[in-house]
N, CA and C of each residue as an Amber inpcrd file, in Angstrom:
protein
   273
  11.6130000  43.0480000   7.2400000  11.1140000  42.2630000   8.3390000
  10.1800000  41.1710000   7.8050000  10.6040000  39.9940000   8.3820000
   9.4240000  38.7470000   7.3650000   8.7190000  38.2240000   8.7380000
   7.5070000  38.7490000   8.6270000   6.4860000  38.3920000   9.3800000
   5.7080000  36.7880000   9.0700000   6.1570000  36.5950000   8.3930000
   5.3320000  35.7950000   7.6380000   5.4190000  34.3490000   8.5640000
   6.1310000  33.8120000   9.1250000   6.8300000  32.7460000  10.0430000
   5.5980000  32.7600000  11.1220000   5.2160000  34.0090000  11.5480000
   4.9740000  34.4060000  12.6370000   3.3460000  34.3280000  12.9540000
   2.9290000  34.5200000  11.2070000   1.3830000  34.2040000  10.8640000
   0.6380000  33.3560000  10.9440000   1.6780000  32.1860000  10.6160000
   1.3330000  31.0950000  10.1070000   2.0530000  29.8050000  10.3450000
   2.0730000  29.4260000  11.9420000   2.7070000  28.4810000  12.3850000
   2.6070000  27.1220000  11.5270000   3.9440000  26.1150000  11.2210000
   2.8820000  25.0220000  10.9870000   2.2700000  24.2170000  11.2790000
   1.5580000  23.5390000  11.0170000   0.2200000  22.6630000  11.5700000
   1.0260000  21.2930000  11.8080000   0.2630000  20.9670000  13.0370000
   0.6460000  19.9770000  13.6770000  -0.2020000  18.5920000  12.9220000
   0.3360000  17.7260000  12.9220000  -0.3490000  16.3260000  12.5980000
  -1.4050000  15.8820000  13.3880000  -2.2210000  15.7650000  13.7420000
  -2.8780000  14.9970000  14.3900000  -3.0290000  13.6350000  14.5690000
  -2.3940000  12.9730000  15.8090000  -2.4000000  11.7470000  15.8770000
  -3.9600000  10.4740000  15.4420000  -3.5260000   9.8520000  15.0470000
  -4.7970000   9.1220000  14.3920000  -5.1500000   8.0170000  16.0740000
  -6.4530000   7.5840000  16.2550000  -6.8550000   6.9160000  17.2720000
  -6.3790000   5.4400000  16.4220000  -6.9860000   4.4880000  17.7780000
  -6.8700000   3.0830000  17.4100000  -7.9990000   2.6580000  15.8290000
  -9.0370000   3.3820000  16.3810000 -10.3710000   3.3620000  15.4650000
 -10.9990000   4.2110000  14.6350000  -9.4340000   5.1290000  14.4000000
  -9.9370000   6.0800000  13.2530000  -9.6620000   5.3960000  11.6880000
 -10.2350000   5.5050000  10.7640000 -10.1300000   4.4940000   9.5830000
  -8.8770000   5.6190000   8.5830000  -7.7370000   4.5820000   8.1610000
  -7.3360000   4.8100000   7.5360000  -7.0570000   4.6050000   6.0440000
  -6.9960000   5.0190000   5.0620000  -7.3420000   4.4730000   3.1340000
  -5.8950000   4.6180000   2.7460000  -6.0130000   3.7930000   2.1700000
  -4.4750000   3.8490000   1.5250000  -4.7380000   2.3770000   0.2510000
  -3.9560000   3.1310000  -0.5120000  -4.1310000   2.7940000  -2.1740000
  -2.4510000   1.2160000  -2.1110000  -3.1400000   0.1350000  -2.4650000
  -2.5980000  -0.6600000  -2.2900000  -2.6300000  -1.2750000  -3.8170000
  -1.3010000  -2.2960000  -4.4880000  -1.2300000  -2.7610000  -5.4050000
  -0.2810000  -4.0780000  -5.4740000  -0.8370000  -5.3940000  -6.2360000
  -0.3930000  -6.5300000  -5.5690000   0.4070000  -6.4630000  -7.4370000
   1.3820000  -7.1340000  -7.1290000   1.9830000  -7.4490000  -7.9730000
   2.9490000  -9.2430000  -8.1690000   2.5600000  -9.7170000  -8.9750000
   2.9420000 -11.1120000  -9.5730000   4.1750000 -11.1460000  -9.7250000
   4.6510000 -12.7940000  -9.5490000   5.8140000 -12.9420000  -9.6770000
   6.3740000 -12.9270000 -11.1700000   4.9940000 -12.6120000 -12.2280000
   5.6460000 -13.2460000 -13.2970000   5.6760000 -11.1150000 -13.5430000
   5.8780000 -10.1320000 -12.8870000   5.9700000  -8.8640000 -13.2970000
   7.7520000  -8.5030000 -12.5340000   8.0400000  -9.1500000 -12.4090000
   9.4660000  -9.0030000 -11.9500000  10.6040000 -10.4910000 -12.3200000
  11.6560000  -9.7260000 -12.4870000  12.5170000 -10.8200000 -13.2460000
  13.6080000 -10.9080000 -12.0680000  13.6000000 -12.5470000 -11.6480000
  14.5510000 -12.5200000 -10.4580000  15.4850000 -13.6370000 -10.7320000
  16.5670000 -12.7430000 -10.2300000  18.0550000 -13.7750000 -10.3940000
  17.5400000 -15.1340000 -10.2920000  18.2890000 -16.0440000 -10.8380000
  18.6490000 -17.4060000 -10.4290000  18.8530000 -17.7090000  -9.0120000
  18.3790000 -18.3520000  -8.2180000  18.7550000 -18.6140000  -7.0500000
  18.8710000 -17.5420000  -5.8970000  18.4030000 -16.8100000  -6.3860000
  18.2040000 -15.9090000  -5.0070000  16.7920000 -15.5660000  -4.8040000
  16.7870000 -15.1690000  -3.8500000  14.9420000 -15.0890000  -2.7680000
  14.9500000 -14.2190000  -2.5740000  15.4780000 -12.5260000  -2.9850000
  15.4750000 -11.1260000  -3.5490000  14.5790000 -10.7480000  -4.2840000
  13.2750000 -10.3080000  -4.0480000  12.0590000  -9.7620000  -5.0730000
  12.4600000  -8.0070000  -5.3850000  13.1680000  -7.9380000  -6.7380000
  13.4840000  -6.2450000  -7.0470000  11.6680000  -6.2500000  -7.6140000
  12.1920000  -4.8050000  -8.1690000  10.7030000  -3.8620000  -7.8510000
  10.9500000  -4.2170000  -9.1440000   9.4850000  -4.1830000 -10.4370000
   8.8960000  -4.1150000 -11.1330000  10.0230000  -2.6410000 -12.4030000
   9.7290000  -3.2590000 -13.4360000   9.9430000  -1.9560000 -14.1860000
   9.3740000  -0.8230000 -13.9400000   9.6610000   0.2030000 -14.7190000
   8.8410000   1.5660000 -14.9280000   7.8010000   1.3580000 -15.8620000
   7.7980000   0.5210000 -16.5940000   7.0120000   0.3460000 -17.4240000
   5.8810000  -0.6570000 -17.2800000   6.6910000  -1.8740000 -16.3810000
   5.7220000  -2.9020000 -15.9220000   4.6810000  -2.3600000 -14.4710000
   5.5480000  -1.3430000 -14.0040000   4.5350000  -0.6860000 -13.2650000
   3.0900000   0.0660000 -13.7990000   3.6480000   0.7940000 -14.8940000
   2.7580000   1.6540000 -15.5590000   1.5790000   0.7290000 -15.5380000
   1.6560000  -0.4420000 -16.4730000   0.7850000  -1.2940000 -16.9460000
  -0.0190000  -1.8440000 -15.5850000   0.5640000  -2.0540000 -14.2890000
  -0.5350000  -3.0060000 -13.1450000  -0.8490000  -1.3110000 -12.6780000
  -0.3070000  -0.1160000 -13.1800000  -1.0760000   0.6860000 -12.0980000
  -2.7090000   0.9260000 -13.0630000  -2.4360000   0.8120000 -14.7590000
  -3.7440000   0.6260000 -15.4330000  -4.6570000  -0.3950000 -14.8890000
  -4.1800000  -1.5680000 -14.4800000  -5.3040000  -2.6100000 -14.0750000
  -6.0050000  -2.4240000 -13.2500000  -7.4150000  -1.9180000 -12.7270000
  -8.0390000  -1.5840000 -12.1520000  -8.1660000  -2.7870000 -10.8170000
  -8.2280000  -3.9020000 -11.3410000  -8.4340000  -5.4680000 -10.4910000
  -6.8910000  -5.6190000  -9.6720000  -6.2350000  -5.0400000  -9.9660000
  -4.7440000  -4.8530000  -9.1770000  -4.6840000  -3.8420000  -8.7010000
  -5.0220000  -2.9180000  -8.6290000  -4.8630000  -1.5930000  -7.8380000
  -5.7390000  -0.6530000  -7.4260000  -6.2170000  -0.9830000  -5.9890000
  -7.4930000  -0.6760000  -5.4690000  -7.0110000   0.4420000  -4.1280000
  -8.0800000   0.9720000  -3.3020000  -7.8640000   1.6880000  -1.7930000
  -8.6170000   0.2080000  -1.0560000  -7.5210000   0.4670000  -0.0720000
  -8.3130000  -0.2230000   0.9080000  -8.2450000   0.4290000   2.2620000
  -9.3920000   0.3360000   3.2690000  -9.0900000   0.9660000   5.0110000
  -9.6020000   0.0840000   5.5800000  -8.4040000   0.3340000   6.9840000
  -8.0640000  -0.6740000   8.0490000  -8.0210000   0.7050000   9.0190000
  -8.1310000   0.1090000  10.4490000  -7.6090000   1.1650000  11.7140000
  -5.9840000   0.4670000  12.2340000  -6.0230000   0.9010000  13.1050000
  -4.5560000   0.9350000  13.5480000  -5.0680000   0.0440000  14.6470000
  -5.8330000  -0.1630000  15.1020000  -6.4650000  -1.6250000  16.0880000
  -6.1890000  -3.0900000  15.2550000  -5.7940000  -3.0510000  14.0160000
  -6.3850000  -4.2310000  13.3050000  -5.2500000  -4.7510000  13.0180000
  -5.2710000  -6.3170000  13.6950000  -3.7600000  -7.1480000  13.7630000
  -3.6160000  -7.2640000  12.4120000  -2.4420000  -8.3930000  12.4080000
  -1.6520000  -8.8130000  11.1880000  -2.4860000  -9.5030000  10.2410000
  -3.5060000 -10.7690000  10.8340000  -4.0940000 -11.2170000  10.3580000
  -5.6150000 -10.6420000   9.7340000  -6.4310000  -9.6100000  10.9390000
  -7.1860000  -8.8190000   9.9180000  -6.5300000  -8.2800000   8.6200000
  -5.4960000  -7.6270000   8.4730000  -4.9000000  -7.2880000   7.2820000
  -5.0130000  -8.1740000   6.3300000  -4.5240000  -9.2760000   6.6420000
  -4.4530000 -10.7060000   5.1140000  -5.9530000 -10.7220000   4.7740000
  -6.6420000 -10.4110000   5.4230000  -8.3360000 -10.3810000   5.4360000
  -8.6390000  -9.6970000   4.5890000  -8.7890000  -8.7240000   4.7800000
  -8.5520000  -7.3090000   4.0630000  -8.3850000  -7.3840000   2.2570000
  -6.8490000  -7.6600000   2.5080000  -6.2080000  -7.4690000   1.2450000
  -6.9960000  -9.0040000   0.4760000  -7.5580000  -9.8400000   0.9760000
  -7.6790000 -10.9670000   0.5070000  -9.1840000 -10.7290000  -0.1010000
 -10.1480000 -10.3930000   0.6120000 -11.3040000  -9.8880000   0.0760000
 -10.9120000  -9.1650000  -0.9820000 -10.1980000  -7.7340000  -0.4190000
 -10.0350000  -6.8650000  -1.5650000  -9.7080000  -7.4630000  -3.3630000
  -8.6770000  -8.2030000  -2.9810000  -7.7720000  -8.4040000  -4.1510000
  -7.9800000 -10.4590000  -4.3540000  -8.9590000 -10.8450000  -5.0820000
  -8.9390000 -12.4350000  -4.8990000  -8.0600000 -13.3850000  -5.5570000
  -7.2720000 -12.2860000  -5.9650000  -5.9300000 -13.1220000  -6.9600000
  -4.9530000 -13.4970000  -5.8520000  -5.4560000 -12.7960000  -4.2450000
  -4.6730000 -13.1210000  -2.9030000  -4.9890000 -14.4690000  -2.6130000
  -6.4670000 -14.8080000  -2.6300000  -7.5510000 -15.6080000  -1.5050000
  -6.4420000 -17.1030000  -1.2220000  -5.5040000 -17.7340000  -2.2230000
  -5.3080000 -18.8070000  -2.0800000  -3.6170000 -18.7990000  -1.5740000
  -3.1870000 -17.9900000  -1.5180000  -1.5890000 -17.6330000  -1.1240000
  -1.9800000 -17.5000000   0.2750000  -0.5080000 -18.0100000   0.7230000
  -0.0580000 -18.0960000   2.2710000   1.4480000 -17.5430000   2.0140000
   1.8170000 -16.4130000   2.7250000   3.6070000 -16.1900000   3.0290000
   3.3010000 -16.1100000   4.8870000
């Protein structure tokens, strides 16, 4: 008999509010860390190796928190303070 199911329901998520702060580990990466076709506007992901190296860079790979209230543009805010290799880019 496996009781065990029965002990130990699992735990529910708890929904996060508008203004609960969330952290999450963010990392900006350069165009010159990815090698892109000729003529196409396709950004592939970084090596395994070229990753390794920006996840060492401390100035590239930081936490940052935002709430779930905070538009598109607080975000560019955000990441732009955070990271100033952002401050002068527009997408």
């Amino acid at each position: 008999m496996d009781t065990n199911q029965d002990e130990h329901p699992p735990k529910k998520r708890k929904r996060k509010a508008a203004d609960d702060p969330i952290k999450k580990r963010a990392v900006v990466i350069t165009g010159e860390d990815v090698i892109r076709k000729p003529g196409s506007n396709e950004v592939p992901m970084p090596t395994t190796i070229t990753l390794a190296k920006i996840n060492k860079d401390k100035t590239r790979r930081k936490e940052i928190s935002f709430t779930l209230s905070k538009t598109e543009e607080d975000m560019k805010e955000i990441l732009k303070e955070t990271f100033p290799i952002l401050a002068g880019t527009e997408r």
